[in-house]
C-alpha positions, 0 to 999 in steps of 0.5 A: 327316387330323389331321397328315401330318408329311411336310409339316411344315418348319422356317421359315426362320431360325426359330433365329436362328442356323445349325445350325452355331452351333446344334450348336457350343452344344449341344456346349458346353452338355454338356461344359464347361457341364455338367460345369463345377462347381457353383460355376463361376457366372461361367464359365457366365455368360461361355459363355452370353454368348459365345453371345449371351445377355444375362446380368445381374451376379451370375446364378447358374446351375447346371450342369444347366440347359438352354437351347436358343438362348442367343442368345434369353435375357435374365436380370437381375441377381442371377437365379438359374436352378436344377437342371434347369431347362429353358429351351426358347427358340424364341422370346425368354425374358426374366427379370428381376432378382432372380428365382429359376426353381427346380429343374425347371421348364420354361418353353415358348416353343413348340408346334405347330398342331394346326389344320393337317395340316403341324403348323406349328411356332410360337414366343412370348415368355414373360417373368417380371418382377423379384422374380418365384419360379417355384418347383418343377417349374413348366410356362410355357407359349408367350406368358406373362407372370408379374407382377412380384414373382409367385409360382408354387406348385410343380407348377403349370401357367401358360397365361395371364399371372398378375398382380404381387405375387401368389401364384399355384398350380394346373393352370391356375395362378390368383391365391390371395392376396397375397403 
């Protein structure tokens, strides 16, 4: 048997907070954070840290941006976070100052063992240095570390750390050239 889903459980704590917590900032996230206007940057940022996240001065949010746990998301200073932006952080997302994660994109920190019949679920950290440009509709995968001053070509696919001051594209994502 490849996955007997019976047996799969959620580890304990794996959230980080309770599921009352978890379901309060869900609520929140689609009314007032959502339908909050496009320009309501600080009112977002005071929801985000009402919940724990670790937002730097002048972050830019929009409003269709979705974070799992924001108790589990640091962003640096001056940081923009565009349209439709998912942050699924089951484990630590940690993005520095003056980086930008365009529209669409979708940065991962978990998945499951395909090894086990109970399809343990598991979760790794993924960072992005300062200076950093995740640009369009980009996929980062659970334990990635993208190199300061790094950009990441539309539609592409990050498995593995990319290094700094690179410009990075591709399924998988590899360094081009310079930036």
């Amino acid at each position: 048997m490849y996955q007997d889903l019976k047996t799969f459980e959620v580890p304990k704590n794996f959230r980080g907070k309770s599921k009352i917590v978890v379901q309060l900032w869900s609520l929140i996230q689609c009314t007032l954070f959502r339908l909050s206007p496009k320009i309501f940057y600080s009112w977002r940022r005071f929801l985000l840290r009402l919940f724990g996240a670790k937002v730097g001065n002048n972050v830019l949010i929009r409003p269709t941006a979705k974070i799992l746990y924001p108790w589990k998301l640091t962003i640096g200073a001056w940081s923009w976070i565009g349209d439709d932006v998912t942050l699924y952080n089951m484990a630590n997302i940690n993005i520095g100052e003056n980086c930008v994660v365009s529209q669409k994109s979708y940065l991962c920190t978990g998945s499951h063992d395909d090894s086990k019949p109970s399809f343990d679920i598991f979760a790794k950290p993924i960072t992005i240095q300062n200076e950093a440009w995740i640009s369009s509709d980009v996929f980062i995968a659970p334990n990635v570390n993208i190199g300061k001053a790094c950009v990441v070509g539309f539609r592409s696919t990050v498995n593995t750390d990319l290094p700094p001051k690179m410009i990075c594209f591709g399924n998988p994502a590899k360094p081009i050239k310079p930036r």
